[in-house]
C-alpha positions as CSV (number, residue, x, y, z in Angstrom):
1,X,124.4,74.6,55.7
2,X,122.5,72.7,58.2
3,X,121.6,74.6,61.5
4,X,124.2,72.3,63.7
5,X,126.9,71.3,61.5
6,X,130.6,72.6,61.9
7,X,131.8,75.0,59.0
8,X,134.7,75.1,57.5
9,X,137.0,78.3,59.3
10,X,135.5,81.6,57.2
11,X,137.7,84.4,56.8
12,X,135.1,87.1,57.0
13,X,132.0,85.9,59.1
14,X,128.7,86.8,57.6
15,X,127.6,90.4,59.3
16,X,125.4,90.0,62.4
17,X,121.7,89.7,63.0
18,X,120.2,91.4,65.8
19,X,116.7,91.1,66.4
20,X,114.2,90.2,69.4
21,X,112.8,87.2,69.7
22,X,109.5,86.6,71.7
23,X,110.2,84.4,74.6
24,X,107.7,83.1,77.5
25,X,106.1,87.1,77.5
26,X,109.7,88.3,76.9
27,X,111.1,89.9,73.8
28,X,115.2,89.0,73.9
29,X,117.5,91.2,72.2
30,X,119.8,88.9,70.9
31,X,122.4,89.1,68.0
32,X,123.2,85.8,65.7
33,X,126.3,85.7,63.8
34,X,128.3,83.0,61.7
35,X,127.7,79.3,60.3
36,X,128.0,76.3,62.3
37,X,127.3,74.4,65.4
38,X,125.6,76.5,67.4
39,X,127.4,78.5,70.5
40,X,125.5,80.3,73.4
41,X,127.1,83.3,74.9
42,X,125.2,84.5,78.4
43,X,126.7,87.6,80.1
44,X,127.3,88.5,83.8
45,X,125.1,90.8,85.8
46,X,125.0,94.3,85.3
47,X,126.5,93.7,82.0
48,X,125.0,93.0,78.5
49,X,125.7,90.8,75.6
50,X,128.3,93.4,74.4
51,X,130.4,92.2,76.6
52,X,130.8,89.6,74.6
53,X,132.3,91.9,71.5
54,X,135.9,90.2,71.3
55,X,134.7,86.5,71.1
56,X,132.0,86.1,68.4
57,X,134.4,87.3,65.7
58,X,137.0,84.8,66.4
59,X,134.0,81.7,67.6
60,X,131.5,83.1,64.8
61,X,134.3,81.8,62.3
62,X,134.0,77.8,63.1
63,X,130.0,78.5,64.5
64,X,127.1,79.9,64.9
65,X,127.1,82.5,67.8
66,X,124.4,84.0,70.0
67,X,124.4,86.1,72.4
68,X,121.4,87.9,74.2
69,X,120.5,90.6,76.9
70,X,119.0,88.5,79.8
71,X,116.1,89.8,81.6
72,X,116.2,93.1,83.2
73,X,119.8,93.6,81.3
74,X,120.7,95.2,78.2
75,X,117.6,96.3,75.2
76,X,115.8,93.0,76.4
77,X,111.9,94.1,77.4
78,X,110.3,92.1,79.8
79,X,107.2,92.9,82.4
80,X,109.0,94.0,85.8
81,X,107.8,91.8,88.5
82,X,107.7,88.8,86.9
83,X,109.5,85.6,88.1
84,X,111.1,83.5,85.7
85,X,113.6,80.3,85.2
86,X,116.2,81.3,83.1
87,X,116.9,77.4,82.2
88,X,113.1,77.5,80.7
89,X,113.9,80.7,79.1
90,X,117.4,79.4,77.8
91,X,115.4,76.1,76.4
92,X,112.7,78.1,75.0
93,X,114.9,80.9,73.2
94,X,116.9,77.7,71.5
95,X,113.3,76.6,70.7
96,X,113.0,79.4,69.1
97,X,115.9,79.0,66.6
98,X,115.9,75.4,66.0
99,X,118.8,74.5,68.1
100,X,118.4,71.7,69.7
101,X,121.8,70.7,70.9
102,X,124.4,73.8,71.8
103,X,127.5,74.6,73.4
104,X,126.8,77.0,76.3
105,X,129.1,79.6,77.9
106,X,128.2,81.4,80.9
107,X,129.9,84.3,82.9
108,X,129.6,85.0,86.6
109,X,125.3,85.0,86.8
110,X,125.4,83.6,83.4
111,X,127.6,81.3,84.8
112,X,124.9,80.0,87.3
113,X,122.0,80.3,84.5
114,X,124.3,77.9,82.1
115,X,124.9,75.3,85.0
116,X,121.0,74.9,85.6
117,X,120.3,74.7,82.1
118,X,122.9,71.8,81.8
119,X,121.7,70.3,84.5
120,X,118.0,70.8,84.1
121,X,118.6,69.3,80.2
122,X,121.6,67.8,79.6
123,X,120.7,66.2,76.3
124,X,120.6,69.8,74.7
125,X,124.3,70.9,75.9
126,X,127.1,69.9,73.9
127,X,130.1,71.7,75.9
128,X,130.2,73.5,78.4
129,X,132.0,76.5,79.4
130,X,132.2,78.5,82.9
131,X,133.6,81.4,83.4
132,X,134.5,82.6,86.7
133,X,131.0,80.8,87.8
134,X,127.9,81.4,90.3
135,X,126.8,78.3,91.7
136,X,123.4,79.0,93.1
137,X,122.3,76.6,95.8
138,X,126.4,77.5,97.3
139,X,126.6,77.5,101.1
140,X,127.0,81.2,101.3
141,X,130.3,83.1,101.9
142,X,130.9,86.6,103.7
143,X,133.7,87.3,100.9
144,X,131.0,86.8,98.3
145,X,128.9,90.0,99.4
146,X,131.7,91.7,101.2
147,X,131.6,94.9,98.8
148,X,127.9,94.9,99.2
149,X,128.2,94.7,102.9
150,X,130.3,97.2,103.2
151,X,127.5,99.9,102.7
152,X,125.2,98.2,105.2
153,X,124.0,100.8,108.1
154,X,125.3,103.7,105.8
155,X,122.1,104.5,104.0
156,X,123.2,103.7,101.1
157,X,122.5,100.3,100.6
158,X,119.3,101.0,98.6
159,X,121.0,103.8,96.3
160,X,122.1,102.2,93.3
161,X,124.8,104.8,92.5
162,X,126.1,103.7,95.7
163,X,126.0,100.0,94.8
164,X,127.3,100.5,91.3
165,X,130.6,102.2,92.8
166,X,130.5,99.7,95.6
167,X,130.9,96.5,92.9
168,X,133.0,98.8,90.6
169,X,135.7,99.5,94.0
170,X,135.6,95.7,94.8
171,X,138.1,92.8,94.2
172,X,135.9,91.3,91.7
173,X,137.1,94.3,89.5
174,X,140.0,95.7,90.9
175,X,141.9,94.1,87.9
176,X,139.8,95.5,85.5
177,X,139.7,98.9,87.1
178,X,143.5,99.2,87.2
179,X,143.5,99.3,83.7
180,X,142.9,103.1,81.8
181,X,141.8,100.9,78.7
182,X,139.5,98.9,80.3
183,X,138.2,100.9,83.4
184,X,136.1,103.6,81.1
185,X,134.5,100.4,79.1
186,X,133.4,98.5,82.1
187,X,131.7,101.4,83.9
188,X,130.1,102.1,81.0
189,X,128.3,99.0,80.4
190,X,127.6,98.8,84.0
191,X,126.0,102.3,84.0
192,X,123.5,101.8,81.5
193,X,122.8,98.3,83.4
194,X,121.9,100.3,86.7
195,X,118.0,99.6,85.9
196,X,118.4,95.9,86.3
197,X,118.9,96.8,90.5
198,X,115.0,98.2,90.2
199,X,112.7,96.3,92.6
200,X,111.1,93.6,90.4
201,X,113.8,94.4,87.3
202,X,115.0,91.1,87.5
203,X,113.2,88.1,89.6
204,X,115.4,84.4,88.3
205,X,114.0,81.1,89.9
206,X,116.7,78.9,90.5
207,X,116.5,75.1,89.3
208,X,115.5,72.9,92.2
209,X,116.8,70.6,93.6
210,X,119.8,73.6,93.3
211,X,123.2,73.0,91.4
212,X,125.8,73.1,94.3
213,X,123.9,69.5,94.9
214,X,123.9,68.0,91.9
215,X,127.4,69.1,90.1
216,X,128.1,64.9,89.8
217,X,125.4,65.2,87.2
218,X,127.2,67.6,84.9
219,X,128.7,64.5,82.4
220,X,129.3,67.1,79.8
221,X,132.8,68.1,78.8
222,X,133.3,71.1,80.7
223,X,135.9,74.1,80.9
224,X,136.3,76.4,83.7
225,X,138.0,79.4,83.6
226,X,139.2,81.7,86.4
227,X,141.5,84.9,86.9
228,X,143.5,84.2,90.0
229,X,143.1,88.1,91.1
230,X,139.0,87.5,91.4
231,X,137.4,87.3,94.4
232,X,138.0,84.4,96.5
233,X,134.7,82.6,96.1
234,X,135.1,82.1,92.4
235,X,138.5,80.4,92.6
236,X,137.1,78.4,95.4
237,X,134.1,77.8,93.0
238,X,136.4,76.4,90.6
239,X,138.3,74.6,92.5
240,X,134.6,73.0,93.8
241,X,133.7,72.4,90.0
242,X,137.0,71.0,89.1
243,X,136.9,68.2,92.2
244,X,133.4,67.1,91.4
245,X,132.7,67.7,87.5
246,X,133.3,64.4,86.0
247,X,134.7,65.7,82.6
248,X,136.7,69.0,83.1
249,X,139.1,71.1,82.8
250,X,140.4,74.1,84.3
251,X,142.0,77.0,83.2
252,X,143.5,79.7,85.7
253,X,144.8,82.8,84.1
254,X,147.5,84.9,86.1
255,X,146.5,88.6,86.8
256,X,143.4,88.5,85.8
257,X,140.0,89.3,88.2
258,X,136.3,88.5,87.6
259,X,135.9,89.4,83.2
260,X,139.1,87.2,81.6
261,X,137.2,87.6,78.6
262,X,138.2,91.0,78.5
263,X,141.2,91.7,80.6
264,X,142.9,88.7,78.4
265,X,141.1,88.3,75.3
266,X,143.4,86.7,73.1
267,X,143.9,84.0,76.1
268,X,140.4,83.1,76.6
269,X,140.0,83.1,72.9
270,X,142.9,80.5,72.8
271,X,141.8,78.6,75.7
272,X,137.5,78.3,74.6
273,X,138.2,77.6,70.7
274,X,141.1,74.5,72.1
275,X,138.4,73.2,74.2
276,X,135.7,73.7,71.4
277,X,136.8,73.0,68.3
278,X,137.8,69.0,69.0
279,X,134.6,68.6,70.4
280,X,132.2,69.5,67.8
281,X,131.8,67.1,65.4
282,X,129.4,67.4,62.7
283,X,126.0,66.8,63.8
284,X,122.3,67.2,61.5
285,X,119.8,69.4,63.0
């Protein structure tokens, strides 16, 4: 089947592909599963594309799914110190595999990544998803940086052990962390993401003019969804998105803090493949 074009539902998706792919002096980790139009998965900081394990199996059964480790995140190898656009690196990675028109889903920093990229170039984003967004270019908010501020004149705001238990104790996660099934998982995967904090680990040039200007633009169909236990910036994010984004539509899920993706899985499944699925019509490559 034509890279692009919608497959028929599968019952057992074709087994993964995971690879690296060399980007703009990078070389992505990514993983490629299913048949279909194409669906970009980009993770939140000091996570990984793993955390993205309970959506490709039920996405990679109408598309084609990829996920990857972004820069300074995950098995992704990249020179340290070297500043980058993520938008570029987005465009060139899709480059890379022949997709030239995508749905994109972003969480959190992913979240900001996806909104340059679909602003930067619109013509190559089908949908667009959000998921308890960054908005870079955002006046900026003492509740955003609260839990980091809270180790400020304690000496230990340049320990990263300190700053991983500082964003694993804050309301972001709270909802997460409550949870004995879910708490072990999510430290985890921030543990082994502790490297991206190095100086020059991780160094993202922001589109200019930024986002927060220009979120008018964004004539895409586009989904946002939000826990209403997640730190008060994101729902106000949302709530900015949903007032100024031409085409969207929001979804708020009850009891549920910065990662819906996994503190309700089955719900965010529901809620992405009802706002996919209508919208992807067949297309040629």
């Amino acid at each position: 089947m034509a890279r692009g074009a919608i497959a028929p539902a599968m019952t057992t998706p074709p087994p993964p592909v995971q690879d690296f792919a060399a980007v703009n002096g990078a070389r992505l980790h990514y993983e490629l599963q299913g048949d279909g139009f194409p669906v970009v998965l980009l993770h939140g900081g000091l996570l990984d594309l793993r955390m993205w394990d309970g959506q490709v199996g039920p996405l990679s059964r109408h598309f084609t799914t990829l996920r990857y480790d972004l820069r300074g995140f995950g098995k992704t190898q990249a020179p340290v110190g070297q500043p980058y656009a993520p938008h570029e690196e987005l465009r060139a990675l899709l480059d890379h595999f022949s997709m030239d028109r995508v749905h994109v889903i972003g969480h959190s920093l992913g979240g900001r990544f996806a909104l340059d990229f679909a602003l930067a170039f619109p013509e190559r984003v089908s949908c667009l998803v959000l998921v308890a967004p960054g908005i870079n270019g955002a006046p900026p908010s003492p509740q955003e940086y609260a839990w980091y501020m809270s180790l400020m004149g304690s000496g230990r705001e340049k320990d990263p052990q300190a700053i991983i238990e500082a964003w694993l104790g804050s309301d972001y996660l709270a909802a997460a962390m409550a949870r004995p099934d879910l708490a072990p998982v999510v430290r985890q995967w921030t543990l082994d993401n502790m490297a991206s904090m190095k100086p020059g680990a991780n160094l993202p040039q922001p589109l200019e003019p930024a986002a927060h200007g220009r979120l008018e633009q964004l004539l895409m169909p586009t989904l946002v969804i939000v826990g209403d236990k997640d730190n008060p910036v994101m729902l106000k994010n949302a709530e900015e998105l949903a007032r100024r984004v031409p085409a969207l539509t929001r979804v708020t899920l009850p009891g549920v803090g910065h990662l819906p993706n996994l503190e309700r899985p089955e719900d965010f499944n529901r809620a992405v493949l009802d706002f996919l699925l209508p919208r992807s019509v067949s297309r040629s490559p």
